[in-house]
C-alpha positions in Angstrom: 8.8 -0.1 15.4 7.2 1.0 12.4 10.1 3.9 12.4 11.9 0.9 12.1 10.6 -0.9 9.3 10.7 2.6 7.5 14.3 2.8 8.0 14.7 -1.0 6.6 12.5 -0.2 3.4 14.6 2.9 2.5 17.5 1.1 3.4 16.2 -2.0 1.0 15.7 0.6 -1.7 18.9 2.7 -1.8 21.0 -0.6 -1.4 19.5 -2.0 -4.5 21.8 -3.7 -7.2 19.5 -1.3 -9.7 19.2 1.4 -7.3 19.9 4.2 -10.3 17.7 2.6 -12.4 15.3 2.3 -9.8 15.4 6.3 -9.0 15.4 7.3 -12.8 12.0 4.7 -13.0 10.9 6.7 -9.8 10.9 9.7 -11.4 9.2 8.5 -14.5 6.6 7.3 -12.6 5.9 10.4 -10.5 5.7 12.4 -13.4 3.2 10.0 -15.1 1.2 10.0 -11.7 0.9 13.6 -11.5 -0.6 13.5 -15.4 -3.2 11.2 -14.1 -3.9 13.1 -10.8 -4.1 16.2 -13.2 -6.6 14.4 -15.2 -8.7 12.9 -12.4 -8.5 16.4 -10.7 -10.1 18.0 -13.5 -12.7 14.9 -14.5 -13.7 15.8 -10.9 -14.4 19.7 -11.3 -15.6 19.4 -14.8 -17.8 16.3 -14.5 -20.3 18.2 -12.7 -20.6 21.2 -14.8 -20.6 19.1 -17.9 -23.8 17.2 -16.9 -25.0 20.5 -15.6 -24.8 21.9 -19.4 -26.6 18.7 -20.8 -29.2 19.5 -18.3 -28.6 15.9 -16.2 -28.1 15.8 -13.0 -24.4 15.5 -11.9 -24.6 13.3 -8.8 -27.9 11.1 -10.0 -25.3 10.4 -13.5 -22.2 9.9 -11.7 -23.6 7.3 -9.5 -25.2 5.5 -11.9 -22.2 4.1 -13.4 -19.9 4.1 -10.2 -20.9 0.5 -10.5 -18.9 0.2 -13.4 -16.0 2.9 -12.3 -14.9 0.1 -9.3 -15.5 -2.8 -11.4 -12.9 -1.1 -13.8 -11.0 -0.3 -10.4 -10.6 -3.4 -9.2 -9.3 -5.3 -12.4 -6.7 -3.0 -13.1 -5.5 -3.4 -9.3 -5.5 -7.3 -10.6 -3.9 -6.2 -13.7 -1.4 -3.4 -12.4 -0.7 -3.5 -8.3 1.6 -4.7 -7.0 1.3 -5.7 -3.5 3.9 -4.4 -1.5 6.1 -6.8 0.6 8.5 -7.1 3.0 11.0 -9.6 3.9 9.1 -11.4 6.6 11.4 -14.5 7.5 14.5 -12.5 9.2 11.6 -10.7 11.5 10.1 -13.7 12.8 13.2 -14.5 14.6 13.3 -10.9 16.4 11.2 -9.9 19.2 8.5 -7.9 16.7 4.6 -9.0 17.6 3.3 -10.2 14.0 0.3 -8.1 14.6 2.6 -4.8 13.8 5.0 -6.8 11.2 0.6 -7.2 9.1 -0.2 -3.8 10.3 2.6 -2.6 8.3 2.5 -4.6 5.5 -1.2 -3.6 4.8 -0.8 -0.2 5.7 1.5 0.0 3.0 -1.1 -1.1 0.8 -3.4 1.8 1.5 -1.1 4.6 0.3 -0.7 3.1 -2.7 -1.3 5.4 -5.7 -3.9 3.8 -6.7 -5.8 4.2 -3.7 -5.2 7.7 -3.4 -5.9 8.6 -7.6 -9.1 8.4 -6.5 -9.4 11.5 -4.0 -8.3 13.5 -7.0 -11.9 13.0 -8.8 -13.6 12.5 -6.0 -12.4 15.1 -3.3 -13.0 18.3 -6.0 -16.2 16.3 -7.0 -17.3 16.4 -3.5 -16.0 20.1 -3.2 -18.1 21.2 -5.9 -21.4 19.6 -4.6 -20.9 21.6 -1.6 -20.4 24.8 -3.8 -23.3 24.3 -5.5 -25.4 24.1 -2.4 -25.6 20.1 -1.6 -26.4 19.2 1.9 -23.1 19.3 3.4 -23.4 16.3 5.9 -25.0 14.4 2.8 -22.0 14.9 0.7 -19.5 14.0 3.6 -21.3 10.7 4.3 -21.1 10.1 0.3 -17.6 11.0 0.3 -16.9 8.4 3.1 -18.6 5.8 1.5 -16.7 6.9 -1.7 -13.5 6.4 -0.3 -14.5 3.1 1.9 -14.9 1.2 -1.4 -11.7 2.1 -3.0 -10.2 1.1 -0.4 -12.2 -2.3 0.1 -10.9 -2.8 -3.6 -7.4 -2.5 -2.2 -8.4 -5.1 0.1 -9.9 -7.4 -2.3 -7.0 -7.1 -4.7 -4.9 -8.7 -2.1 -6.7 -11.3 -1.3 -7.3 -12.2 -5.1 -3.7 -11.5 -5.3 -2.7 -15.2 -6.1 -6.1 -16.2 -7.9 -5.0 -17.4 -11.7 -6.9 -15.8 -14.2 -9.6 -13.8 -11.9 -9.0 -10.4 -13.1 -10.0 -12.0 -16.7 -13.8 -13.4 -15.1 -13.7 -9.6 -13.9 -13.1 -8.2 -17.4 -16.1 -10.7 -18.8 -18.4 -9.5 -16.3 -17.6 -5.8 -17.1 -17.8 -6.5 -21.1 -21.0 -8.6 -20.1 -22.9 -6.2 -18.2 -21.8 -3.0 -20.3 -22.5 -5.4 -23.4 -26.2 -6.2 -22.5 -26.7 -2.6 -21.2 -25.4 -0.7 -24.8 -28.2 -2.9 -26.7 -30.7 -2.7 -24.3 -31.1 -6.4 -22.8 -30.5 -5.8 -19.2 -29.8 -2.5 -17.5 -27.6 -3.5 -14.2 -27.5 0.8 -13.2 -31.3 0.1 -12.7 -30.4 -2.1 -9.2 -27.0 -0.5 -8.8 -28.0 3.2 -8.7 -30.6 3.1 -5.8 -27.9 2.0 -3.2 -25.7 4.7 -4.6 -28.2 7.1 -4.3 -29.2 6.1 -1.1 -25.5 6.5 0.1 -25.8 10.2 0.0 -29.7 11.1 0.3 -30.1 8.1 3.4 -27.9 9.2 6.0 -27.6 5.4 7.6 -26.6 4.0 4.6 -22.9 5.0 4.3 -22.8 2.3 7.9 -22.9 -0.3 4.7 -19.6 0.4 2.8 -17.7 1.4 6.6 -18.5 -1.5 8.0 -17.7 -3.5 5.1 -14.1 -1.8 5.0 -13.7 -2.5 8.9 -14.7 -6.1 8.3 -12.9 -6.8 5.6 -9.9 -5.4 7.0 -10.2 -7.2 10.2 -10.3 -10.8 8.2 -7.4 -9.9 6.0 -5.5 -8.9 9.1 -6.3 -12.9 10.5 -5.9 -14.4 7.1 -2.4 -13.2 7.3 -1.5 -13.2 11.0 -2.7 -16.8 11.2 -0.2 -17.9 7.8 2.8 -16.1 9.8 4.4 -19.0 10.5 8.0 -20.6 8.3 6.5 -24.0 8.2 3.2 -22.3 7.0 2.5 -19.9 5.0 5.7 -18.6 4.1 6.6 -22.3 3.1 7.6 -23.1 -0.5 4.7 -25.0 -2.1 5.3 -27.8 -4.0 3.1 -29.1 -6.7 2.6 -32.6 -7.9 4.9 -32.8 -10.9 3.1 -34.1 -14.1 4.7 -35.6 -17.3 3.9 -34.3 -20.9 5.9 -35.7 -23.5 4.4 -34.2 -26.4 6.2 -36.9 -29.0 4.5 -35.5 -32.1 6.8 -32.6 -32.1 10.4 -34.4 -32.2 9.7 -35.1 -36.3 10.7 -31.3 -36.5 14.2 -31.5 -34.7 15.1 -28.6 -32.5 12.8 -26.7 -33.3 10.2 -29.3 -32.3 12.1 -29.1 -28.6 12.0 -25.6 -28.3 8.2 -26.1 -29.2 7.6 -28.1 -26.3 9.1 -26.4 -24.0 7.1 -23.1 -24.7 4.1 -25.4 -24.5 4.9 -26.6 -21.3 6.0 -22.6 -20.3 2.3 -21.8 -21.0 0.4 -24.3 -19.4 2.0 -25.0 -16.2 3.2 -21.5 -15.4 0.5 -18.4 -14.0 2.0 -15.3 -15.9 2.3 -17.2 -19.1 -1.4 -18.6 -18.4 -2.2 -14.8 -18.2 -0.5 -14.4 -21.1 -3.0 -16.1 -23.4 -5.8 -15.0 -21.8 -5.0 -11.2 -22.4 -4.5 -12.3 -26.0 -8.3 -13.8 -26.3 -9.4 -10.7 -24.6 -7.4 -8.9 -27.7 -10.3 -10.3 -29.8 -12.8 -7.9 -28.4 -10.9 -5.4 -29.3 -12.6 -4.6 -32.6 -16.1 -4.1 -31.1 -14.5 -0.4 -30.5 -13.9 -0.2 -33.9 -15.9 -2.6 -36.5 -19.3 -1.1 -34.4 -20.8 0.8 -37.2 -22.3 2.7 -34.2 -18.8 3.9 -33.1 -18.3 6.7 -35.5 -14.5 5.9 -35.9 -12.3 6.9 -38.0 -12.4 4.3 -41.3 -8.5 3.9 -40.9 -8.3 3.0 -37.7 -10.1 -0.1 -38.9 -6.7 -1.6 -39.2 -5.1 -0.3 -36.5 -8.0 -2.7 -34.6 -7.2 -5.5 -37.2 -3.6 -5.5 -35.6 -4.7 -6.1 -32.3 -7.6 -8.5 -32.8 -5.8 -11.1 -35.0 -2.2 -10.3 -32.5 -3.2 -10.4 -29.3 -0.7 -13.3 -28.7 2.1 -11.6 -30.5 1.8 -8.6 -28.3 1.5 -10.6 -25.0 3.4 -13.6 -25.7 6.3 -12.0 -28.0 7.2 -8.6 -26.9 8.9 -11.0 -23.9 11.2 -13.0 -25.9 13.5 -14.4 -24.7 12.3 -13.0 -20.9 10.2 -16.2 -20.8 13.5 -18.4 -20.0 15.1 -15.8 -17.6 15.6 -18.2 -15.0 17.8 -20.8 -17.1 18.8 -18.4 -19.8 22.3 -18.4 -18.8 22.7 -21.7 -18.8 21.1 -22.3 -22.2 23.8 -20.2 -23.5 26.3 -22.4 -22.5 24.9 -25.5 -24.6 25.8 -25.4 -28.2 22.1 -24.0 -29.6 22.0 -22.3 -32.5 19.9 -18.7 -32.0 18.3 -19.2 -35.3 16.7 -22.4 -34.4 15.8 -20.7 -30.9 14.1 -18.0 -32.4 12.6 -19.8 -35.2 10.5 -22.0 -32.4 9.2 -18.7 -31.0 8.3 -17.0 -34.5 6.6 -20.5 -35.2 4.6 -20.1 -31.6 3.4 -16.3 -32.4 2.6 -17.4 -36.0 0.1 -20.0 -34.7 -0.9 -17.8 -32.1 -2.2 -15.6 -34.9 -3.9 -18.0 -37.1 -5.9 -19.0 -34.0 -6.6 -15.7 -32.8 -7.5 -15.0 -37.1 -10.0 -18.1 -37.1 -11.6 -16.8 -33.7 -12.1 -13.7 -34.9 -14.5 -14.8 -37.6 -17.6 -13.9 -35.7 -16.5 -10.1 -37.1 -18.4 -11.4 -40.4 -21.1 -10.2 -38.6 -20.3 -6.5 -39.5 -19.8 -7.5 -43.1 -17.3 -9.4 -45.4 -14.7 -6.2 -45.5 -14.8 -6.2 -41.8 -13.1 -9.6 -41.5 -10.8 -9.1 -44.5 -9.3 -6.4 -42.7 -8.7 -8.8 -39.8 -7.2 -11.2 -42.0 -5.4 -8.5 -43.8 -3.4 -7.8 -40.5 -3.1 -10.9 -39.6 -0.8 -11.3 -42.6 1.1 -8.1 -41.7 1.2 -9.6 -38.3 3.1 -12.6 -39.5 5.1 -11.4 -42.1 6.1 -7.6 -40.0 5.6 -7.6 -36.5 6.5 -10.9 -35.5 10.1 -10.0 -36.7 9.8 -6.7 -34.8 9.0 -8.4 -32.2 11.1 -10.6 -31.7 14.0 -7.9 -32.6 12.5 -6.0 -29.9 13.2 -8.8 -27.6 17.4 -8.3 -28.1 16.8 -5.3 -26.2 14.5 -6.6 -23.6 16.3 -7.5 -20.6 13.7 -7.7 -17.9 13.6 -11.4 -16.0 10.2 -12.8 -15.4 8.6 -14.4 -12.7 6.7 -16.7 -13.8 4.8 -17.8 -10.7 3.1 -14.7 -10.1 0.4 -13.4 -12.9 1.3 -9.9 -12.3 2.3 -7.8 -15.1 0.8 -9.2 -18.3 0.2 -5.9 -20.5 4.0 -5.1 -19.7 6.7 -4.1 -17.3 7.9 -0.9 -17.1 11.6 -1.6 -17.1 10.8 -3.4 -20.5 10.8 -0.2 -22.3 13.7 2.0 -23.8 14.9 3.5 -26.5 15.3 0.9 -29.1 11.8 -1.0 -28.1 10.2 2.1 -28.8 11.9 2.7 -31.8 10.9 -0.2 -33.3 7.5 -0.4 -31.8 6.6 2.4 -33.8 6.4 0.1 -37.2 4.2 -2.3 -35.1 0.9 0.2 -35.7 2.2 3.2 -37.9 3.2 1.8 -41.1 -0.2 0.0 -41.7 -1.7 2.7 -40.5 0.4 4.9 -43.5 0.2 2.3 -45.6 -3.8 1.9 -45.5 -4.2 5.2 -45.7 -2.5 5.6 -48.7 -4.1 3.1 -50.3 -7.8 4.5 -49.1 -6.9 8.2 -50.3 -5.2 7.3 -53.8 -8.1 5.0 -54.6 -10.1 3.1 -52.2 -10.0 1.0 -49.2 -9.3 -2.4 -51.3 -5.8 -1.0 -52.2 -5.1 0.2 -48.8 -5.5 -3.7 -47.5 -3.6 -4.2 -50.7 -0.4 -2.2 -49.7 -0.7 -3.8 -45.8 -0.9 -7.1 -47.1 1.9 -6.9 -49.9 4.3 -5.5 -47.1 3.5 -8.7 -44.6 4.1 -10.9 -47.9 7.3 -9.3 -48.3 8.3 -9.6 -44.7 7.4 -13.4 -44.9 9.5 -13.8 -48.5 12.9 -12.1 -47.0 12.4 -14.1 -43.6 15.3 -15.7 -43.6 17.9 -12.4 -44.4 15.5 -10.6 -41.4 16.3 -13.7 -39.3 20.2 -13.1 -39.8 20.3 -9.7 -38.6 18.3 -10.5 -35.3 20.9 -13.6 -34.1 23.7 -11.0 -34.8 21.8 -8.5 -32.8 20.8 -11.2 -30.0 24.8 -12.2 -29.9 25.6 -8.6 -29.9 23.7 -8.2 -26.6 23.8 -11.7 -25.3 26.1 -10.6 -22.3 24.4 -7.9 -21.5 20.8 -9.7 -21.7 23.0 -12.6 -19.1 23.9 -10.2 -16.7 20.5 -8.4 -16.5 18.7 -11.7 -15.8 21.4 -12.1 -13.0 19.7 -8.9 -10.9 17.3 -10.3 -8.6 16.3 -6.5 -6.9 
């Protein structure tokens, strides 16, 4: 049987209405995962010797923060995997026992990539610690115990798979812990590292992390066995429909409509939800740079002044007009100027950015210049990158789901040629433009040249706006079409 459900995923696959697409993405991906296995592989061999030269010892370091490596592991499964499914309701009807059709369905799971990135640090890690002279059944049990917590983060992931927003109390937690621990107000590797270290010099502890992997796998195997039912859990949900008029918008016309439904986009669906989360966690951003403890490059002040103050744009905009996929088409058929259509979702990622801008004010902190920097981008961001963005967009044609929270840095299929191509403005031209300014004279000119080119964006906004509605009529059918593919 499980021949069989091969056979039906390959079949699924190659039968695709973007089944070249879908091989050309493969390949992309492949190569990219064999970068990152490259990477791991040599973290794993070198990580060792490299604590070995600072005279600390490899194993005691490494598991001191392996509290914070699956932390990190387990958002970006949140963040980044998908869970792999299969078209259930057709097999109900056949003579297949559900406990093989959720056998399947989570075995899949557990050769994700994901999973196994991690034997590429920690096999060579483990192969080294018995080259060195480690205790060889020690470093086995460790290894075990290693591997029995990725994969109770696969686990996990799943579960939380339809949990709004969780991955973001995950991030707070991580920026949290590692926030107290960098100035010295609470040390969570001081409660963390004995178990860890008792995972490999305690020979019953590994029993812990096993049996937590068995268990675990034995209630998601219920949890979904006991939903495998059409009139259960595979039944469309309905939610209690709630009324929001939002009045105070209909003195601006139009553009007040389109303005209310993005609102109502954002609150009521999950990815959008995610959306603006990801764009408050933007705000953080600048700790990695404004720090005067980070030893950063002075120019790349900016570079974090463009995130901090455009988290929204990024999030929100580089999916414009995605957002109304699912009755795109049939907007296009009503008599709506693109102008006015766009001009609601510049007006969105503009307020987005004064928000973010006034949020970010607790950057004073590091000083006066700090925050003018911030506010210096913020200006670029509105008067630059919300065009690009939106011009971007014309080339865009990925549909989103908007019930699922999956996917909020990006989709893969979202990039090509011309997004890139006009990315590259996004972040490089301040960046040139700054350090222009900073090497000529000082720093004050280089905000001086970033600001002057978000004033000029801002002044010729209405010429910039013509060329993006020819643009978006230029590839309106195409943009139609693409929302049309379901697989």
């Amino acid at each position: 049987m499980i021949k069989k459900f091969l056979y039906l995923e390959w079949k699924a696959f190659t039968r695709s209405a973007s089944f070249g697409t879908n091989v050309a993405l493969k390949v992309i991906l492949l190569l990219v995962a064999f970068l990152y296995s490259i990477l791991f592989l040599m973290a794993g061999i070198v990580a060792f010797y490299g604590l070995k030269e600072l005279h600390l010892d490899p194993l005691t370091q490494v598991n001191k923060y392996l509290i914070y490596y699956f932390l990190l592991d387990l958002v970006i499964r949140l963040l980044m995997q998908k869970i792999p499914v299969m078209n259930i309701r057709p097999l109900l009807a056949m003579n297949i026992q559900k406990p093989t059709i959720v056998n399947f369905a989570l075995g899949k799971t557990m050769l994700s990539f994901f999973n196994l990135l991690h034997s590429f640090f920690f096999v060579p890690f483990s192969l080294v610690l018995l080259y060195e002279g480690y205790d060889v059944v020690n470093v086995i049990l460790w290894h075990l115990a290693m591997l029995s917590i990725v994969f109770t983060n696969n686990l996990l992931n799943i579960l939380l798979n339809n949990k709004d927003n969780l991955f973001a109390i995950f991030i707070g937690i991580v920026l949290v812990l590692a926030g107290f621990q960098y100035y010295g107000y609470f040390d969570i590797t001081l409660y963390t590292t004995p178990f860890f270290e008792g995972l490999f010099h305690t020979k019953w502890v590994f029993l812990f992390p096993i049996t937590t992997i068995i268990g675990l796998y034995l209630y998601t195997f219920h949890y979904f066995k006991n939903d495998l039912y059409l009139d259960a859990g595979l039944a469309t949900k309905h939610e209690i429909a709630k009324t929001e008029n939002l009045t105070w918008l209909n003195q601006f016309g139009t553009l007040g409509t389109f303005l209310k439904n993005d609102i109502k986009l954002i609150k009521r669906n999950k990815r959008s939800r995610t959306t603006v989360v990801m764009s408050v966690l933007f705000l953080f951003y600048g700790l990695i740079f404004f720090n005067p403890n980070s030893h950063q490059p002075e120019i790349m002040r900016i570079f974090a002044g463009i995130f901090v103050s455009g988290g929204f744009l990024f999030t929100f905009g580089q999916f414009v007009p995605s957002w109304d996929s699912a009755y795109y088409p049939l907007m296009m058929t009503q008599n709506i100027p693109y102008k006015n259509y766009l001009s609601s979702k510049w007006w969105l990622i503009v307020i987005g950015t004064l928000i973010s801008t006034v949020l970010a004010s607790f950057y004073l902190y590091f000083g006066v210049q700090i925050y003018l920097t911030i506010v210096v981008a913020a200006i670029y961001n509105i008067g630059v990158n919300s065009h690009l963005v939106l011009l971007g967009g014309a080339f865009t044609k990925t549909p989103i789901d908007l019930s699922t929270s999956k996917g909020a840095f990006g989709d893969k299929k979202a990039f090509n040629v011309q997004t890139m191509l006009i990315a590259l403005p996004k972040l490089l031209l301040p960046l040139g433009l700054y350090g222009l300014g900073k090497y000529l004279v000082n720093a004050n000119l280089g905000l001086a040249l970033v600001a002057l080119a978000g004033i000029l964006g801002f002044a010729f906004k209405d010429k910039v706006f013509s060329l993006i509605e020819r643009i978006y009529k230029t590839e309106k059918y195409k943009t139609i079409n693409a929302y049309k593919q379901k697989s």
